[in-house]
N, C-alpha and C positions, 0 to 999 in steps of 0.2 A: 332412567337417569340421563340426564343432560352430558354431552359430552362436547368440549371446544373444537370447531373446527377444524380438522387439519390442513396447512397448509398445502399449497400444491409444491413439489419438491424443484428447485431452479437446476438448469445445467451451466450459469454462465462460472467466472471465476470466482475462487474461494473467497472472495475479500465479499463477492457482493452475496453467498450463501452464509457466511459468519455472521456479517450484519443482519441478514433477515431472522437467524434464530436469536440473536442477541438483543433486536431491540422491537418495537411491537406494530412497525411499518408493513403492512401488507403487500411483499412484492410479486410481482410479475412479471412472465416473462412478455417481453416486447413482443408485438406482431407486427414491427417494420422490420425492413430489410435492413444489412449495414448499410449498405451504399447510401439508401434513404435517412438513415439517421446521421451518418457523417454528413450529409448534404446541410442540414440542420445546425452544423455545427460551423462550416467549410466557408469563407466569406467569397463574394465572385474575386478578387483580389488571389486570394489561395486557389481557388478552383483555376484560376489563369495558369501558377505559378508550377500546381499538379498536372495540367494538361500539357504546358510546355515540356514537365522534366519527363515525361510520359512518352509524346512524339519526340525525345531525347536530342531538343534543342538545348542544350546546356550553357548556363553563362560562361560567355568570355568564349562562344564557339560549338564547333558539333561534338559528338561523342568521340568522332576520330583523331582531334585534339585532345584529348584528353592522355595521359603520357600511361603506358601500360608499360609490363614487367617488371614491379617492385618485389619483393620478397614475397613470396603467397603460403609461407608454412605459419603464419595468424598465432606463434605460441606466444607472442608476448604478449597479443590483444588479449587469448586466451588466459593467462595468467593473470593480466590486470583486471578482467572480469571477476574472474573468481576471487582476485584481493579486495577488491570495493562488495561486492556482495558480501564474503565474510565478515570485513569490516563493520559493513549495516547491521546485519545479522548478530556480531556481536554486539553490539551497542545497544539493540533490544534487547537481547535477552540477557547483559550483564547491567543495563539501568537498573538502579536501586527505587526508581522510584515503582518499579513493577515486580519487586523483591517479594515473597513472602513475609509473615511476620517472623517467622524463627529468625532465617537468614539476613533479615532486617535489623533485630537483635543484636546478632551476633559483630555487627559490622558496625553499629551504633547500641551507644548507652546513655540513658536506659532504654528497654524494652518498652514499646507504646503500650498504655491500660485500653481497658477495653472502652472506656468511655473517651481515651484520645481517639481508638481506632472512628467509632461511632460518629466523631463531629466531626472529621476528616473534610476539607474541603475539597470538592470537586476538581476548582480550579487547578491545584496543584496537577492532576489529570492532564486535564486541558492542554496548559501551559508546555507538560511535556511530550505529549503527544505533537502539537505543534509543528514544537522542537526537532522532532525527529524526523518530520515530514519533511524538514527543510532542509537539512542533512540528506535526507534520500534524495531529495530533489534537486539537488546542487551538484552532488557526487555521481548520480545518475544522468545530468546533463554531459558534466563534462565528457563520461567513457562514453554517451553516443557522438559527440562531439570527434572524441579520439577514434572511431570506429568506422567515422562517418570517410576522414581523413583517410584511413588508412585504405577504404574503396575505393578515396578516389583516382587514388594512384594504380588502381589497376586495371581493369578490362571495361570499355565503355558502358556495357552493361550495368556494369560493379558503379560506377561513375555515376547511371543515372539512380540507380537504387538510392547512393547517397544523397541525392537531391532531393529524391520523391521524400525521404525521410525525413531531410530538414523542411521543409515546406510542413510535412504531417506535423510535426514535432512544434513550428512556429503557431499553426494554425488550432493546436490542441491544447498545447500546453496551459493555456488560460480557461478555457472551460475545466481540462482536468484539474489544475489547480483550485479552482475553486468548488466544484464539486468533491472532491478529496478534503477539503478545506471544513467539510458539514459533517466529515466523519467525527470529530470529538463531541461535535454536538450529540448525535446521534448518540452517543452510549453514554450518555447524561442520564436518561431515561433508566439505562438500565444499570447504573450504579445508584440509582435512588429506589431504585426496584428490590434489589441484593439485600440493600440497608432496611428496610421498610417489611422482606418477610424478615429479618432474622430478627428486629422486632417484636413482630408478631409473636414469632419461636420463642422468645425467653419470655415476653409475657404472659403467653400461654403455661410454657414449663413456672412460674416463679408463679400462678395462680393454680397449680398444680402440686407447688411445692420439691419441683424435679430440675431446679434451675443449675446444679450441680452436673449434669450429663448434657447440659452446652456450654460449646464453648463460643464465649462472646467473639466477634469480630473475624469468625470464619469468612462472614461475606466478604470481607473487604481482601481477602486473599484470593477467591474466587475473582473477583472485577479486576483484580491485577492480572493475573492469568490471562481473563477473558479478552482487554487491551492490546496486554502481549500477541496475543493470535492474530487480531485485528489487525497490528502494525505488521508481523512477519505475512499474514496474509497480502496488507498493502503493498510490501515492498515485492512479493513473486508479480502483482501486477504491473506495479513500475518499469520491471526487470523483464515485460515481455519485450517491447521494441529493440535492446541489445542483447538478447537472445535472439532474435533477428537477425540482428547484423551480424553476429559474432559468428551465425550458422553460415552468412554470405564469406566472412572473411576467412571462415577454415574452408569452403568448400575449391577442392584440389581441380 
């Protein structure tokens, strides 16, 4: 008996392990180094910009210009981290468009038939996945932004860190954006995949005469679900770089 390959298992972050079970992309892990693959990414203009904040020539003067002893107990950067995360967090997980059917129901009327669920268009997906990315992207800028400030009012080290980060941050942000950008694409695939066995399952059950013990339109509750992970997956990635800073800015 034939069996499918098994995949080799990735150690990188959850967003890019979700994606490989969820959609039918053969990934791998890389055999460059980071430094090697940021280089790829880095323009000489950024690489200047990295090397300067590095050797801790800072604009507007050295590190020892830089004005130190502000406040260093970090609770309220602390606190506004943790309100824009929840905030994100809600928002995924209380969108109606990644509702189940029950609780979709219950909150609209009427309840979708099986044949609305079945012709669903994708796009609505898409559209809100988008959505959200740009919401996490917007809110996720400005608290590195707020974080970035709040180092650099403190000890020259703290100062260049915030440099190194905005330089990263300018120099990345448009590759990540746009590769981030291919993720709705990507589970296109596998919301026409969900649809396509369940299918199969009632035409099989209904030329069996067993069409009674499915229920229509389970997939499309699964792919909501499966979205869902995706996007809380995306957002603990977003959320590495101010985890970062927020580790610099409580550090006593």
């Amino acid at each position: 008996m034939l069996q499918a390959p098994q995949r080799t298992a990735l150690s990188g972050p959850t967003l890019i392990r979700v994606l490989a079970r969820l959609t039918d992309h053969d990934v791998t892990e890389s055999s460059q180094s980071l430094s090697d693959r940021l280089s790829q990414w880095l323009g000489w203009t950024d690489a200047i910009g990295l090397s300067t904040a590095l050797s801790g020539h800072l604009p507007g003067g050295h590190p020892s210009a830089v004005s130190v002893g502000a406040p260093a107990n970090g609770h309220a950067e602390e606190a506004e981290c943790t309100r824009v995360r929840t905030s994100l967090t809600n928002a995924i997980v209380g969108d109606s468009t990644f509702a189940a059917t029950r609780r979709r129901a219950s909150a609209q009327a009427p309840a979708p038939d099986a044949a609305a669920d079945t012709a669903v268009d994708y796009a609505v997906f898409r559209q809100r996945y988008l959505s959200i990315q740009q919401t996490m992207e917007t809110a996720i800028g400005n608290l590195r932004g707020r974080l970035r400030t709040t180092l650099a009012a403190r000890t020259p080290a703290m100062a260049r860190l915030a440099v190194v980060d905005a330089v990263m941050e300018r120099a990345l942000s448009a590759p990540e954006h746009n590769l981030l950008a291919t993720v709705p694409g990507m589970l296109a695939g596998h919301f026409e995949r969900l649809r396509g066995a369940e299918r199969a399952t009632l035409a099989a059950a209904e030329a069996a005469s067993e069409v009674a013990g499915v229920r229509s339109g389970a997939w499309l509750d699964v792919f909501r679900k499966d979205m869902q992970s995706v996007l809380l997956a995306e957002l603990d990635l977003r959320f590495q770089p101010v985890e970062g800073l927020l580790a610099a800015v409580l550090t006593r």
